[in-house]
C-alpha positions, 0 to 999 in steps of 0.5 A: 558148364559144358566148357569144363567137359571139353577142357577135360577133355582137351586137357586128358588128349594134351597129357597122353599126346606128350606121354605117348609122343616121347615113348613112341616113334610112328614110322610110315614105310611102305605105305604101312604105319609101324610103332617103334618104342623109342630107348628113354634117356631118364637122365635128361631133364627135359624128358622129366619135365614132360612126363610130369607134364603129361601126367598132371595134364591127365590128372587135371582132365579127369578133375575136369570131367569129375567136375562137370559130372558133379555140377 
């Protein structure tokens, strides 16, 4: 049962990674980290399919975790 926990969790780093990774640009520049918000073009449906992506990953992870924490 402990396999649900970490597929939750797994499944909870995927959604935010693809949430976070299309809105946020981590630049390095000298030798210091900048996050930069990236200008979303919502026309593109790709854009649509990740965010969609994301979320139902995360909402799957957190399924997840309930379900281990039940059983």
């Amino acid at each position: 049962m402990l396999v649900l926990l970490i597929l939750g969790l797994l499944f909870l780093l995927l959604g935010f990674i693809l949430i976070l990774g299309q809105r946020y640009l981590i630049e390095k520049t000298d030798g210091k980290r900048r996050i930069e918000r990236i200008e979303i073009d919502n026309t593109n449906p790709i854009i649509k399919y990740r965010t969609l992506l994301g979320i139902f990953s995360t909402i799957l992870g957190v399924l997840c975790i309930i379900n281990y924490t039940i059983y």
